[in-house]
C-alpha positions as YAML, in Angstrom:
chain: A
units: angstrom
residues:
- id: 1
  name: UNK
  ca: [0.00, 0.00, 0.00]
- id: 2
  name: UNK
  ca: [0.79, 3.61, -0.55]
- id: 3
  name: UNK
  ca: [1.32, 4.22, 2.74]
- id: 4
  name: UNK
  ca: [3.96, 2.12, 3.61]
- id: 5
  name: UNK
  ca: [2.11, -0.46, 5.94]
- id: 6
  name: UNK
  ca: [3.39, -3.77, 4.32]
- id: 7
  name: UNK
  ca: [6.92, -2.43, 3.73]
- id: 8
  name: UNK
  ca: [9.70, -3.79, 5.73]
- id: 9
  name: UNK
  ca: [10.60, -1.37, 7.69]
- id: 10
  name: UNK
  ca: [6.93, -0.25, 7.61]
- id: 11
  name: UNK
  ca: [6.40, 3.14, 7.21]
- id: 12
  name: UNK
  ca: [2.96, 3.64, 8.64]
- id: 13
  name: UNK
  ca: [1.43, 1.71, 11.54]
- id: 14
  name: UNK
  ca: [-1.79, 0.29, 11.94]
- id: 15
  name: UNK
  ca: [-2.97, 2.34, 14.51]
- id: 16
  name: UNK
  ca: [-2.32, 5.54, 11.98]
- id: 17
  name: UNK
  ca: [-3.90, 3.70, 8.95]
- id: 18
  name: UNK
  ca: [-6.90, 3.43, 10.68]
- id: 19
  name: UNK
  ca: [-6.82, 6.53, 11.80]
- id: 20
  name: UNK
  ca: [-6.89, 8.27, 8.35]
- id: 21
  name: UNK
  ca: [-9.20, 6.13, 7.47]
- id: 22
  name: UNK
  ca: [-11.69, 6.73, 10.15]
- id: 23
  name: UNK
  ca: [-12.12, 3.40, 11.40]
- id: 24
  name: UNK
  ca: [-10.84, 1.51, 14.21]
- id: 25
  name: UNK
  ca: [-8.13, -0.47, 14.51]
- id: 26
  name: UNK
  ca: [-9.63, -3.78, 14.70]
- id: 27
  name: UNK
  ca: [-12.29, -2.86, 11.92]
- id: 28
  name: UNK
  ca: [-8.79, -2.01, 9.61]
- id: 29
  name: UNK
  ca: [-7.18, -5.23, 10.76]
- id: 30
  name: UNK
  ca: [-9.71, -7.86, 10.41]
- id: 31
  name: UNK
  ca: [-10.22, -5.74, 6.66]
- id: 32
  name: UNK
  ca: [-6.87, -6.34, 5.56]
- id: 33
  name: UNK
  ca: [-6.87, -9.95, 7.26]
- id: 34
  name: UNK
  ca: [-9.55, -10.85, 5.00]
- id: 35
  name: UNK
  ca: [-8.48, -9.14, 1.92]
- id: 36
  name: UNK
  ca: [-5.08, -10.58, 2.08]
- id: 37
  name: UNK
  ca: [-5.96, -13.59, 2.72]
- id: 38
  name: UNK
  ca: [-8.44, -13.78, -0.10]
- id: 39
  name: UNK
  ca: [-6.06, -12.54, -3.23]
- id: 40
  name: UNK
  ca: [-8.66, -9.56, -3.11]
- id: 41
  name: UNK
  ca: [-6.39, -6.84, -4.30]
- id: 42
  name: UNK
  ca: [-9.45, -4.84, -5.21]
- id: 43
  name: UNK
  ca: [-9.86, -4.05, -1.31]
- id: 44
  name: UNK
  ca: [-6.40, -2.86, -0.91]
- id: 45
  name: UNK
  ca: [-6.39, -0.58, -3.68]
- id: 46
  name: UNK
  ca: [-9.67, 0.85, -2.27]
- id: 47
  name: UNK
  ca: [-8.31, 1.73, 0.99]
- id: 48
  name: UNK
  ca: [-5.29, 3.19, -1.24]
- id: 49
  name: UNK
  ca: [-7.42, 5.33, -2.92]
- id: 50
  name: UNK
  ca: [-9.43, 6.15, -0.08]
- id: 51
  name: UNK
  ca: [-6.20, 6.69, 1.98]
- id: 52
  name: UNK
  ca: [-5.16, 9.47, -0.44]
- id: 53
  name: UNK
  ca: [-8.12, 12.15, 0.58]
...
């Protein structure tokens, strides 16, 4: 993602994903859980986009 959460270092922690999201932590987590889990790219890039405003 954009942001830097799945780079190694990362970049940008959960916590502050979430919080530029405007959803909790868990919400984000079990989100990406699923979405990663499934292949479903589509998701991610979502939150990318959405992540930009």
């Amino acid at each position: 993602m954009e942001k830097g959460y799945y780079d190694t270092p990362r970049r940008c922690s959960l916590t502050e994903l979430a919080g530029e999201l405007d959803v909790s932590k868990s919400t984000l987590s079990v989100v990406l859980h699923r979405a990663k889990g499934n292949g479903d790219n589509g998701v991610l890039r979502r939150i990318r986009l959405t992540s930009r405003v």
